[in-house]
Structure formats: C-alpha cells, structure tokens
N, C-alpha and C positions, 0 to 999 in steps of 0.2 A: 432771312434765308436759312435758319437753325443753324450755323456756324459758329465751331467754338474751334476758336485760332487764339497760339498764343507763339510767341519765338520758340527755336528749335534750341535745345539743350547744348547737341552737338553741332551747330553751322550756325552762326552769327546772322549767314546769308540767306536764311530759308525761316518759311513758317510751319508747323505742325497744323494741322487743321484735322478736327474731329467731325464726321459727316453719321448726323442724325438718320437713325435706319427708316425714319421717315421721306428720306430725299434718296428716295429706289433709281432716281435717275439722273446721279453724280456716279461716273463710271470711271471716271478719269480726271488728271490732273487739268487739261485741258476744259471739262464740264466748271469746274473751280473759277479757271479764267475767266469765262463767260461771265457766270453772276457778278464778279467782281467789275467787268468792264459793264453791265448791265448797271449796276449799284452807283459807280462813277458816272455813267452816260457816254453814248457813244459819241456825241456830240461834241465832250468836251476832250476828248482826244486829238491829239494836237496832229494835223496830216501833215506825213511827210513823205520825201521822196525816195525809194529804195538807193542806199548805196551802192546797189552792186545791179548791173543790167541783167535783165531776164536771159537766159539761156535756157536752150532745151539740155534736158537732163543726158546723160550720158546710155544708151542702152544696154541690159543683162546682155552677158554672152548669148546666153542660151536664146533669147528675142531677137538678135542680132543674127547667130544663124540662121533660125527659122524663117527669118525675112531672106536672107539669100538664095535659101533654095525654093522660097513659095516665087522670088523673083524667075532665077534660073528655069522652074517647070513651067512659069504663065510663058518665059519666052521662048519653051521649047513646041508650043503648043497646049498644052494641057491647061483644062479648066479648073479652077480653085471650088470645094465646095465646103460649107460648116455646118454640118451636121451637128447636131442636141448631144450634148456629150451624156446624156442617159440614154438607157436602151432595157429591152425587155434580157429576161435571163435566157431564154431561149435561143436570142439572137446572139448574145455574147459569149452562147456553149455551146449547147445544141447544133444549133444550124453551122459553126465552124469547125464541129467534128470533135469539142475540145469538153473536157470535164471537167468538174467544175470539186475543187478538194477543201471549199469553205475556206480556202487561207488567200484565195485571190481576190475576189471582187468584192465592193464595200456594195454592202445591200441598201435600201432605204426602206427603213420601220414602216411606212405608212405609205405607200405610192398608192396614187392617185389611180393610174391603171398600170394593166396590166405592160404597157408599151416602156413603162419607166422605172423597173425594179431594181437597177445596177446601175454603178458608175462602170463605164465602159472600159472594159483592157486591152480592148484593140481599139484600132479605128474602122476597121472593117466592116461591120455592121453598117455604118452609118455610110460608107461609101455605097454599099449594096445595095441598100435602102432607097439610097441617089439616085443610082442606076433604075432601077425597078421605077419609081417615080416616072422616069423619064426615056425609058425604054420607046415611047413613040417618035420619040425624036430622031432626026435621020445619024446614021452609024457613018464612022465609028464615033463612040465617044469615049474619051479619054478624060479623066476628073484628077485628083488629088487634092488632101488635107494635110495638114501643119498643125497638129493641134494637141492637148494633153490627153493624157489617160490616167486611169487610177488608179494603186494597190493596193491593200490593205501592208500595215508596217508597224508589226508589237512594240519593234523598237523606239519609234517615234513616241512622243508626247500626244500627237492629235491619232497616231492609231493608222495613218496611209498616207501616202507620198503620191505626187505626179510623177510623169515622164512626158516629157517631150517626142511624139512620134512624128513616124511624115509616111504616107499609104499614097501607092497612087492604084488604080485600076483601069484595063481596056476593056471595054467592050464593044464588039467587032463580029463581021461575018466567016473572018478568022482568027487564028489563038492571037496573033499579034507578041509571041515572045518577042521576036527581034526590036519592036517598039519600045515595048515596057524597058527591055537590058536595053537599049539607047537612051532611053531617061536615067540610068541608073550610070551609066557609063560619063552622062552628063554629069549628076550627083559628083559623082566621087572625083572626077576629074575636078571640077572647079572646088572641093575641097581639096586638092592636090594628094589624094590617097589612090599611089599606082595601082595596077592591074597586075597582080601574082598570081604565084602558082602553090601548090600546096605544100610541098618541099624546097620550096625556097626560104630563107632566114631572114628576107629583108622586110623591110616593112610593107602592106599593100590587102589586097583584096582580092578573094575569089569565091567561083562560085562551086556548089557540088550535087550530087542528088541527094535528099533526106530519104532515110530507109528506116522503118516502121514510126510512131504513131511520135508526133512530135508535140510536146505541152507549152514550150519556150510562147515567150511573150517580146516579140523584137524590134525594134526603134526601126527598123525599115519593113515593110508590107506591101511587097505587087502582088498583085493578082490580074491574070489574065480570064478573061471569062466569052467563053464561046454562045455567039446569039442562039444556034440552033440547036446546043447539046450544052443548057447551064449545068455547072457544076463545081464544087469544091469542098475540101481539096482532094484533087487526087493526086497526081504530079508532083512532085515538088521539089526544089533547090533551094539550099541556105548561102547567104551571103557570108562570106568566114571574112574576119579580120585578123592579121594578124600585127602587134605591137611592134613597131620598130625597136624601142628601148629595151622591152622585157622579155622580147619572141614570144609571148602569149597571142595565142589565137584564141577567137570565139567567135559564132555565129551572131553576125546583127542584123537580120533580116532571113527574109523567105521569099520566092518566087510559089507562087502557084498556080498551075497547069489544069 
C-alpha cells in the first residue's frame, strides 16, 4: 500500500505515517484505517456488541425550531413546499425590486443555465415560482418554506454562511393580509414573543410601514399576492423586534402588499 510508518517521536500512543503522493486517494485519517483493516481482513475482526444502546442523536437548535414552526403552519393550514435552493439572477434581484451590490449572492462559475446562477438570498423566488406552477389549482392557496439561504462572508474561511429562513405566501382572490398576520401572530405566539408597541421598553414584536426602497434580507418573508392584479412589492410592513435584555430593536421580516 506505499506506507512508511514508524512510531511518533512525541506520543508513545500514536504512529507517523508518511503517504506517498502516489495514493491521490488517502485524504484522511480514516482512508488509513481502511487499508489497515483491509490488510488485516475484515473477516478476522473479532464482532462484538456495542456497549452503549443506539439512540437518536440529540437535534441542532436551529433544526429543532424549524421543525416547530414547519409543524405549527402544516397545522394552521398552510402547505409546506422545497423549492431548488438555486435560482436565476434575475429572480433573486430583478423581479424583487432588489439590486444586486456584488457583496451578496454567491454566483456559480459555470451554471448549467440560465434558471441556476445564484445561491438564493431570499426564499421568495422559489415560493413564487410554486405559485405560478400551480396557479390552475383551485384558490386560495397558501404555501410556506423553512429552508437556508446564502451570503457571501470575507470574514469566514469558506467565503459565505447560511441562514435559516421561514417565507410563507397567499395567493387569493383577495389580498388576504389578515390570513398571512394570523400565521404570524401564530408564529410568534407559540415562540412566546408578545405583541408590542413601538414605544414600549419591554420585550415583544411589531409591525409598521416601510418608506422608501428597502435592501434588508429578513429571517421572516410574507407576501401577499393578488390573483387578479399580481404584484410586488409595493406595500409594505416590517416586522420590528425589540430585545427584552438590551432594548435593541430591529426589523426581522417584511409583509408585502
């Protein structure tokens, strides 16, 4: 196997092993293991029984909420959809009103077409997309996602980060605000985040109208969308948060009208 192993200088408990630039496909400690158990035989491995019983593993937070509220909207009505986390560039600027400043979306070098030149930074597109799909189907219809998006990030080592977002969208023979803010009203209740006002100190949630051209990229995304006069965005409210612990507010989401 071109292996030149001899004991470590520094650890009594460990081997050095020198990996010929000929074995382009030893990539890890692990690759190591293999040919060794390969050279042994697998045969002669003596089975045994795990000590410890199988359990399932413990879930991320962040997997752990997104299950609660993809549970919460399936049971307030709302259908779940997964859209292709790529999209064309158009659909993830253009067509949301939104410009594009080269420091947000990861492109790919080489895309196949034209439908897949971005990692997506909303989820919008892909909901819209749903919609239009399935526009013959009888109204209303009401969808939502739970899924990542992508930034670009100099700061990191691989160069962009995910987020966790959650988008729902109505489409309706009317606007349907009061639907969409009852899913939301869902939302936030069953994370236990009240319902404030904008001059109050305490911790909680409100909404307000955005005025002139809004560039934010926000972990919540309704949109309301009229069958017989589509459009977006025109309208529009941000969902403000404000910190219990540090009174910081900030917007985390958007309504659009």
């Amino acid at each position: 196997m071109a292996y030149s192993a001899k004991p470590s200088a520094a650890n009594n408990d460990t081997v050095d092993v020198d990996i010929p630039i000929t074995r382009a496909d030893v990539l890890h400690q692990c690759d190591i293991m293999e040919d060794v158990a390969i050279a042994y035989g697998f045969n002669n491995l003596k089975k045994t029984f795990p000590g410890k019983t199988g359990t399932i593993a413990k879930p991320l937070p962040i997997n752990k909420l997104s299950d609660i509220i993809r549970l919460e909207s399936a049971m307030a009505g709302w259908s779940e959809v997964m859209p292709l986390i790529l999209c064309s560039h158009d659909e993830n600027f253009a067509w949301l009103n939104r410009k594009d400043d080269g420091t947000t979306a990861v492109r790919l070098a080489n895309p196949k077409t034209a439908e897949y030149q971005v990692v997506r930074t909303s989820l919008l597109p892909g909901v819209l997309k749903t919609i239009r799909e399935n526009k013959s189907h009888s109204l209303p219809i009401k969808v939502f996602e739970v899924s990542d998006v992508g930034f670009k990030d100099e700061s990191l080592e691989r160069k962009s980060r995910n987020e966790r977002h959650f988008c729902a969208a109505w489409c309706g023979k009317t606007s349907g605000f009061e639907v969409v803010h009852g899913l939301l009203d869902r939302v936030m209740a069953m994370l236990r985040v009240p319902l404030s006002s904008r001059d109050s100190k305490e911790g909680g949630y409100w909404i307000e109208e955005v005025t002139g051209e809004s560039t934010s990229h926000n972990a919540f995304e309704f949109i309301l969308i009229n069958i017989d006069e589509t459009y977006f965005p025109g309208r529009a409210v941000g969902i403000h948060f404000r910190d219990k612990k540090s009174g910081n507010a900030k917007v985390i989401g958007t309504f659009g009208v």
